[in-house]
C-alpha positions as CSV (number, residue, x, y, z in Angstrom):
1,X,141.4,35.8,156.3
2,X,144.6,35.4,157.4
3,X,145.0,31.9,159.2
4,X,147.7,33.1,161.4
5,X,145.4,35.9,163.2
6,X,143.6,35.1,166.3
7,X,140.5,36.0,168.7
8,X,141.6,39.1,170.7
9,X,138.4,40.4,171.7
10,X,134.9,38.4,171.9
11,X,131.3,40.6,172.3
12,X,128.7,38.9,175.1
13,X,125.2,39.0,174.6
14,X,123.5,37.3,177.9
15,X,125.7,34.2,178.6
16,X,126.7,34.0,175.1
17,X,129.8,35.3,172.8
18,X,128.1,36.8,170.1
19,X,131.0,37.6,168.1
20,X,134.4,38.1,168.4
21,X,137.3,40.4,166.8
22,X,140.3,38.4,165.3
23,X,143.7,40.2,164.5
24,X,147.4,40.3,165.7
25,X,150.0,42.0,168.3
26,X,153.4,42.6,167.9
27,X,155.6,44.1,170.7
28,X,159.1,45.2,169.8
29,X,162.2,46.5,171.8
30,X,164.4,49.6,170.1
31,X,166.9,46.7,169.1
32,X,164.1,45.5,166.8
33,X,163.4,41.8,168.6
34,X,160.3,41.1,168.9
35,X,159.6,40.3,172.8
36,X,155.4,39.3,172.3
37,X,152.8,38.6,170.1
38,X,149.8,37.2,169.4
39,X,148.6,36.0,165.9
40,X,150.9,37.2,163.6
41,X,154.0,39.9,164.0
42,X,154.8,39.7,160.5
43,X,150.8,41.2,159.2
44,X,151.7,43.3,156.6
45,X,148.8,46.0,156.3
46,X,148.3,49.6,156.0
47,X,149.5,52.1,159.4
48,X,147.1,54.9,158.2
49,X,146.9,57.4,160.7
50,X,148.8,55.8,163.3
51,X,152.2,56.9,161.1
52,X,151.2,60.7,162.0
53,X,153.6,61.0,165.0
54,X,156.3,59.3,162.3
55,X,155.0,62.0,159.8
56,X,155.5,65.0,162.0
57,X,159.0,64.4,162.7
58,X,160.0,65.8,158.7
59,X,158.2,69.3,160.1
60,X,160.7,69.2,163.1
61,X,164.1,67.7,160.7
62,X,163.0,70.4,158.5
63,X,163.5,73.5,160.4
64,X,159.8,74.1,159.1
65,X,158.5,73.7,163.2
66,X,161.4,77.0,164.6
67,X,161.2,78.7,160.9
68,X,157.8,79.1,161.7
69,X,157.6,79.0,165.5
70,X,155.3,76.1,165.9
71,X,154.4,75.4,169.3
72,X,153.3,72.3,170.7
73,X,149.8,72.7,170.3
74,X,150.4,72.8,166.3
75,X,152.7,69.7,166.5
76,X,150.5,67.8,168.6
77,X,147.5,68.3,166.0
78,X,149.9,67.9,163.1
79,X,150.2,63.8,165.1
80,X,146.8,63.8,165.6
81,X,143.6,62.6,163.9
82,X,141.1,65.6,165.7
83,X,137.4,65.8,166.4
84,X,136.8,69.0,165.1
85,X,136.8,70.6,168.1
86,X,137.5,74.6,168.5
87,X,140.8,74.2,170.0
88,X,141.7,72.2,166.9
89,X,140.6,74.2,164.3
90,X,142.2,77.0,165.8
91,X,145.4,74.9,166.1
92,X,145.1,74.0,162.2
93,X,144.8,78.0,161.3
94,X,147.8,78.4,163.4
95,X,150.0,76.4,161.6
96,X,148.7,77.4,158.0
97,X,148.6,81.3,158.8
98,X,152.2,80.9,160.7
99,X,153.5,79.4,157.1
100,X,152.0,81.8,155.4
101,X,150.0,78.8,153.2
102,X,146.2,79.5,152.0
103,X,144.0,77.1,153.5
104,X,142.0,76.9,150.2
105,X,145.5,74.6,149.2
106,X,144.1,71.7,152.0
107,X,143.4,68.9,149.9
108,X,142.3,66.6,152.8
109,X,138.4,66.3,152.3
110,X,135.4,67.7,154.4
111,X,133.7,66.1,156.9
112,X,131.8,66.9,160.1
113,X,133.5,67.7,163.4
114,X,133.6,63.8,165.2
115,X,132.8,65.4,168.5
116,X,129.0,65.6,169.2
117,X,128.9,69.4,171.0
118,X,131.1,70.8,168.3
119,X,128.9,69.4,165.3
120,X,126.1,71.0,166.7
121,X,127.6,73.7,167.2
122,X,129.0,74.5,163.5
123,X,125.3,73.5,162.3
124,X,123.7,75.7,165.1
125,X,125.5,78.9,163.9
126,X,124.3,78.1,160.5
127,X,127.7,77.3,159.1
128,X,129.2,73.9,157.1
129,X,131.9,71.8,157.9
130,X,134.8,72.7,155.4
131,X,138.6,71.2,155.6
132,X,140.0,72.5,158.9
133,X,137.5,70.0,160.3
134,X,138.5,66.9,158.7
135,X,140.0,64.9,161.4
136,X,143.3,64.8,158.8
137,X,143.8,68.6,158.9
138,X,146.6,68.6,161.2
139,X,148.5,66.8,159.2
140,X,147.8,68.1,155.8
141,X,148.6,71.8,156.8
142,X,151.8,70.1,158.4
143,X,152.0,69.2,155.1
144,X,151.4,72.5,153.1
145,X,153.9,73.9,156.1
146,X,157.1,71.3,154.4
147,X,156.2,72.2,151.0
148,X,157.2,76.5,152.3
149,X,160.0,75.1,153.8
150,X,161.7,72.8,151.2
151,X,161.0,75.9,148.5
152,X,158.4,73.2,146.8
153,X,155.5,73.5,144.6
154,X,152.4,72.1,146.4
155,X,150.6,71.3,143.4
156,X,149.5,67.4,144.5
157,X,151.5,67.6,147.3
158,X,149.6,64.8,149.0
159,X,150.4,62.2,145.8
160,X,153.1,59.5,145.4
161,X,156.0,61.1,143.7
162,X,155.6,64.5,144.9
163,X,158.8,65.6,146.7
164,X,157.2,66.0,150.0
165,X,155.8,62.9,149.8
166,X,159.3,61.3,149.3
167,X,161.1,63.3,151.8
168,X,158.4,61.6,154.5
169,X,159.0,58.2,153.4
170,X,162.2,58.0,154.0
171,X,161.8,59.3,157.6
172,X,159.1,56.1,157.9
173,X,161.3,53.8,156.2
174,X,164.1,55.1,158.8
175,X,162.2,54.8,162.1
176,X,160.4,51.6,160.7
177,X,163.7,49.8,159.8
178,X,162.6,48.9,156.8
179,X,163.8,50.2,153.2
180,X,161.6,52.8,151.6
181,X,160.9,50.1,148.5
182,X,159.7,47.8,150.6
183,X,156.5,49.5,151.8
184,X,153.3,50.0,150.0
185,X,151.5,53.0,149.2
186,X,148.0,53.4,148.8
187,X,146.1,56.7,149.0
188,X,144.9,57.3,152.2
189,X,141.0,58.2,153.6
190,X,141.9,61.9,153.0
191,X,143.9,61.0,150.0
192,X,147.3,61.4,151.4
193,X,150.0,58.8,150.8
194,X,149.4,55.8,153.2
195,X,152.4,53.2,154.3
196,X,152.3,49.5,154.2
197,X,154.8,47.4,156.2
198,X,154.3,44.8,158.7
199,X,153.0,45.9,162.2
200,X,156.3,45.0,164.0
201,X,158.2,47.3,162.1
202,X,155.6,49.8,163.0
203,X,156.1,48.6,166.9
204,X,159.7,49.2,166.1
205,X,159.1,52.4,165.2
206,X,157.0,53.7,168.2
207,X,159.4,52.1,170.5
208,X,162.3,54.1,169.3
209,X,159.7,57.1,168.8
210,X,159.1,57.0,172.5
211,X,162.4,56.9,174.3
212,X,164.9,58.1,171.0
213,X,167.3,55.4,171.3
214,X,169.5,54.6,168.3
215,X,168.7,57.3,166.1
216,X,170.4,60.1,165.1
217,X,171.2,63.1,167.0
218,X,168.6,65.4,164.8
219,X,166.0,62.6,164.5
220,X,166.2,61.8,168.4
221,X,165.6,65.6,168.7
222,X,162.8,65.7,166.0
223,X,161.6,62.5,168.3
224,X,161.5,64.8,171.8
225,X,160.1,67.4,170.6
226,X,157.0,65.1,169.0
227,X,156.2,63.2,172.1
228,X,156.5,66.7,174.6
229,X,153.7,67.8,172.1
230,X,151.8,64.9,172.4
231,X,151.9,64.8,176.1
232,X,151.7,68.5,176.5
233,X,149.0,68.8,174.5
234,X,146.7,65.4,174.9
235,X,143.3,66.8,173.6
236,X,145.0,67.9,170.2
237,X,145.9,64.5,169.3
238,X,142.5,63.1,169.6
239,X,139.3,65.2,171.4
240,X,137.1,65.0,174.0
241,X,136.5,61.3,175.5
242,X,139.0,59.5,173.4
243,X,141.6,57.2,173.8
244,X,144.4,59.1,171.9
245,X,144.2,61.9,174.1
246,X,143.4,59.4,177.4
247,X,147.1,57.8,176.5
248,X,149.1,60.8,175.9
249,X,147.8,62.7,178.8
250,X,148.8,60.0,181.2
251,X,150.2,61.6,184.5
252,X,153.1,59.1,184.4
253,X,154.3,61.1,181.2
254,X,156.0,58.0,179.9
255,X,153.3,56.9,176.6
256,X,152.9,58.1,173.1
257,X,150.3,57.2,171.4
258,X,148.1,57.1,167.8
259,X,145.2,55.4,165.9
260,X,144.7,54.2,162.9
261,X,141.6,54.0,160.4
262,X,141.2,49.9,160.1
263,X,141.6,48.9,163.2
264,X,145.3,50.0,164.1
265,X,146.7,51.2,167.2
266,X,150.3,51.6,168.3
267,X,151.7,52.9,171.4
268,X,155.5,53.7,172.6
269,X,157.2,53.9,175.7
270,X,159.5,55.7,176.9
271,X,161.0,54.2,180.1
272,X,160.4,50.7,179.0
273,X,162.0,51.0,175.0
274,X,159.0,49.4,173.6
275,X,156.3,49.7,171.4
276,X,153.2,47.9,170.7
277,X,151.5,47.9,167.0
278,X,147.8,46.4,166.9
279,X,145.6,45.5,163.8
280,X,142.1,44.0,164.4
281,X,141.1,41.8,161.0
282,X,137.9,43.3,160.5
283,X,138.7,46.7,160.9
284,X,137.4,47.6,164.4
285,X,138.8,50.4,165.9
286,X,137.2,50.2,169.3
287,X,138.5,46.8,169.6
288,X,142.0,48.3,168.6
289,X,142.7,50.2,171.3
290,X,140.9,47.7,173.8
291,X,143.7,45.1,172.6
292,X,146.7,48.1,172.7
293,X,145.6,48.4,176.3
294,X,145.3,45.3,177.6
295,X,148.9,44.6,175.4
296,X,150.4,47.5,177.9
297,X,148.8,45.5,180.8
298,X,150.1,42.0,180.3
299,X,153.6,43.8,179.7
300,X,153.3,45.5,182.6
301,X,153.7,49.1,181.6
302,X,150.7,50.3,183.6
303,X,151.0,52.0,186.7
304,X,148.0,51.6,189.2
305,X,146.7,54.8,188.4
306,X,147.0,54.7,184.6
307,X,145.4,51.5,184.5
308,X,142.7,52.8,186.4
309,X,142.1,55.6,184.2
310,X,142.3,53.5,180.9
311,X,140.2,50.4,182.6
312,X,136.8,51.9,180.5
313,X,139.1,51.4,177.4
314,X,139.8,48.2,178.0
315,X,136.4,46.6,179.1
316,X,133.0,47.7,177.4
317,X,129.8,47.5,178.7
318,X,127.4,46.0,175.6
319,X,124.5,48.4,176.2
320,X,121.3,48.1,173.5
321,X,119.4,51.3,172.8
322,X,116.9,51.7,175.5
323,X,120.7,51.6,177.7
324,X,120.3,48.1,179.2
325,X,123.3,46.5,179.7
326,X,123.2,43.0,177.8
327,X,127.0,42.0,177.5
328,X,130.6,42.8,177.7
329,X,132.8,43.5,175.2
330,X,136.5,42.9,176.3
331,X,139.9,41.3,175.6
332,X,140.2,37.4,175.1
333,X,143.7,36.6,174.4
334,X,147.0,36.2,175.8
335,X,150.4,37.3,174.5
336,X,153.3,34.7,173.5
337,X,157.0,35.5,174.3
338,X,158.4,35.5,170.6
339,X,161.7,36.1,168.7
340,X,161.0,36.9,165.4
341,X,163.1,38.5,162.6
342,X,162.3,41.5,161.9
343,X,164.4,41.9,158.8
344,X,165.1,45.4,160.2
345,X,168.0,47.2,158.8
């Protein structure tokens, strides 16, 4: 455990906490100074699926997004870890069948649709799940999309040292502030190539994600045209009832937003120039976005309305099985105004 983490969230049973979700906060400004925080800024840990906005921008820098006349609905599931939904699957086809790519090359493992309706659906009809609907699809046709338009092999396209792989380190690294040696990599849950850097560097990242300031003309470009996908396209990021797509489809247009496996959750935006990177200790993702939305809160970046449409994010009802309610699950910590190095470049 690391000693510097604190309690962000606690879990009521009756008048009791039952148990409580340690971890850290780091909120970052697009000069790279760290404004808040709680526990510690400097967590170095995996950003898993969360780097998927970051990831998409390569298919935008590319060309590969016009060559292939990729709309926003195949961009915003390229960012976006889906639930296997029918407007996602469809979405996945589109970008493999617009690159010409054979989706027997997805390499991103099988799983069964996350949403409920559409699980039961697929199983109804008699069919199995195959790789459109692993919740990584998005991303790995994105993926199979670079390899057509770099000219490269996609033999292990997913694995450290294969040129695809490279070229979307570097735009991390770049957005992150951080140099490209300095990151772990690990495979991924879907075997990708997974990034390792601390989580204000990843705030860092989503704050200059968000609004586009200091980057370079074609990178603030690839940046737009990322977050108008997001936002235009909420339910493609996430599904049905999630937080992903509750975020991005703000009516205040201002957020991006992304999970990650392990209890990460980032957010940018883009009026304010900040971002907020979240990572519970034990892994909880529920408890994730709870502390990403109450980080928006104390900063202020809610309006009335989108707090009121994210309040059932932020505060859970602990409900047993027969559906009593029993507890509360909610946020227990406040932020600390910090100035901490970021060692960006």
């Amino acid at each position: 455990m690391n000693e510097r983490t604190e309690i962000l969230v606690e879990v009521t049973r009756g008048d009791l906490v039952e148990c409580v979700h340690r971890g850290s906060v780091a909120v970052v400004d697009t000069t790279g100074s760290v404004l808040a925080f709680a526990g510690d800024a400097s967590l170095v840990t995996f950003m898993r699926s969360a780097a998927k906005p970051l990831q998409a921008l390569a298919l935008i820098e590319s060309g590969a997004a016009e060559a292939f006349q990729l709309g926003a609905s195949e961009l915003a599931v390229a960012c976006g870890s889906h639930s296997g939904q029918p407007e996602h699957v469809e979405a996945v086809h589109a970008i493999l069948e617009k690159a010409g790519v054979d989706p027997g090359l997805l390499e991103c493992g099988v799983h069964p649709p996350i949403d409920r309706d559409a699980r039961k659906a697929l199983y109804t009809a008699g069919k199995k799940p195959w790789e459109v609907h692993c919740n990584c699809s998005g991303k790995h046709a994105a993926m199979l999309a670079l390899c057509v338009q770099l000219g490269l092999d996609p033999t292990n396209y997913r694995r450290v040292g294969h040129p695809v792989q490279d070229y979307i380190m570097d735009v991390v690294a770049g957005m992150a502030g951080i140099d490209a040696a300095d990151i772990a990599v690990a495979p991924d849950g879907c075997g990708v190539v997974v990034h390792g850097l601390p989580i204000m560097h990843m705030a860092y990242a989503f704050a200059r994600l968000a609004s586009g300031s200091g980057l370079p003309a074609q990178r603030a470009d690839a940046a737009r045209g990322v977050r108008i996908a997001m936002r235009e396209e909420p339910l493609l990021v996430g599904g049905t009832g999630r937080i992903c797509t509750a975020i991005n489809g703000l009516p205040s247009g201002r957020f991006v937003a992304k999970s990650g496996a392990a209890g990460v959750y980032c957010i940018g935006d883009e009026r304010a120039g900040i971002g907020i990177a979240v990572k519970t200790e034990d892994g909880d993702g529920r408890a994730a976005g709870m502390v990403a939305v109450e980080t928006a809160r104390q900063m202020g970046l809610w309006s009335g309305e989108d707090q009121d449409r994210l309040e059932a994010f932020r505060v859970h009802a602990n409900e047993n099985l027969p559906g009593d309610t029993v507890g509360v699950i909610r946020p227990r910590f406040a932020l600390r105004e910090g100035r901490v190095d970021t060692g960006r470049e």
